[in-house]
C-alpha positions in Angstrom: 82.3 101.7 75.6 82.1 105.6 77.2 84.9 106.4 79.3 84.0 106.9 83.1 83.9 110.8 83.8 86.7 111.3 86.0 86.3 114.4 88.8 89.2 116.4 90.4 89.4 116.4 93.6 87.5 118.9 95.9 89.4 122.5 96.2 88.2 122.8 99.8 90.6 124.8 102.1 88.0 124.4 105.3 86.3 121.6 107.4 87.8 118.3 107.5 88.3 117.5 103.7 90.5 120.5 103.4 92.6 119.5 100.7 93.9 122.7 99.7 95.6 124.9 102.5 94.0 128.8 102.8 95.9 131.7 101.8 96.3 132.7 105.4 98.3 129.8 106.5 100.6 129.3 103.1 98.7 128.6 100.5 99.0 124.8 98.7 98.2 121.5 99.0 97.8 119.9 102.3 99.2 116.1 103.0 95.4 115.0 103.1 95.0 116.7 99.7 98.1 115.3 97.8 96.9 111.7 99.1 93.6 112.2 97.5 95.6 113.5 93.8 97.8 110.6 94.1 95.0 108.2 94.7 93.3 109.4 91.8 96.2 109.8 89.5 98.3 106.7 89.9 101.9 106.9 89.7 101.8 110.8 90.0 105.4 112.1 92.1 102.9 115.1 93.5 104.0 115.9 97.2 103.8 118.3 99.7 106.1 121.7 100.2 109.2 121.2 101.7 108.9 123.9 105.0 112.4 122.5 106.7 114.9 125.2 107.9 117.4 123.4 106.2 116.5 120.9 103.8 119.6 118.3 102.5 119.8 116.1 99.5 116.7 115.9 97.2 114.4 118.1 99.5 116.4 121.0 99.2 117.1 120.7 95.5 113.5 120.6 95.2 113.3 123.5 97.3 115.7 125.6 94.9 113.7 124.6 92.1 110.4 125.5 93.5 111.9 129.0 94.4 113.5 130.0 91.2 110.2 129.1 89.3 108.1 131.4 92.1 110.8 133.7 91.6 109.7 133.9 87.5 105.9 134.1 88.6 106.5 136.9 90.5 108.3 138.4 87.5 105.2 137.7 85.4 102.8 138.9 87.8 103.8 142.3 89.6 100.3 142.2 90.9 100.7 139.4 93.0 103.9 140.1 94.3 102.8 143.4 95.4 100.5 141.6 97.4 101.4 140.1 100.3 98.0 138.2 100.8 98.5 136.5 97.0 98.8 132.6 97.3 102.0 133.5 95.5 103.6 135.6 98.1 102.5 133.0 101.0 103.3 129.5 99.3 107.2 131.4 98.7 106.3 132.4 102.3 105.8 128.6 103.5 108.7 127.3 100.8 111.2 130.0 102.9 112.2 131.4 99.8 
């Protein structure tokens, strides 16, 4: 029997499907966006940035994490963190790294 074709979800950042968040305003996945992954991909962990001053317990472990891995991408490509319209430089920008 074929296996059903399975299709991402939409990479929209306008209108009101917008699951992906425009450079402008911090780049990532919005809550509506992560819903529709999860949905789709059962038992995935995906969630959304953590944007707290100051995070405690697993949020800001999470938020270490995601700021020492941006900190490698930035490392890896100088051309984006020139840039400070790259998705890069604005998801570190809405992480507060």
């Amino acid at each position: 029997m074929p296996r059903k074709k399975e299709t991402p979800i939409k990479k929209t950042t306008t209108g009101k499907s917008a699951n992906y968040r425009p450079t402008k305003s911090g780049a990532g996945m919005t809550a509506k966006g992560v819903a529709a992954y999860r949905r789709k991909n059962p038992g995935s962990k995906l969630q959304t940035a953590v944007t707290e001053d100051k995070p405690t317990g697993k949020r800001a472990t999470r938020r270490k994490s995601f700021c020492a891995r941006s900190a490698g991408q930035m490392k890896k490509f100088p051309a984006a963190a020139k840039n400070p319209n790259s998705r890069l430089r604005q998801a570190r920008k809405r992480w507060k790294c």
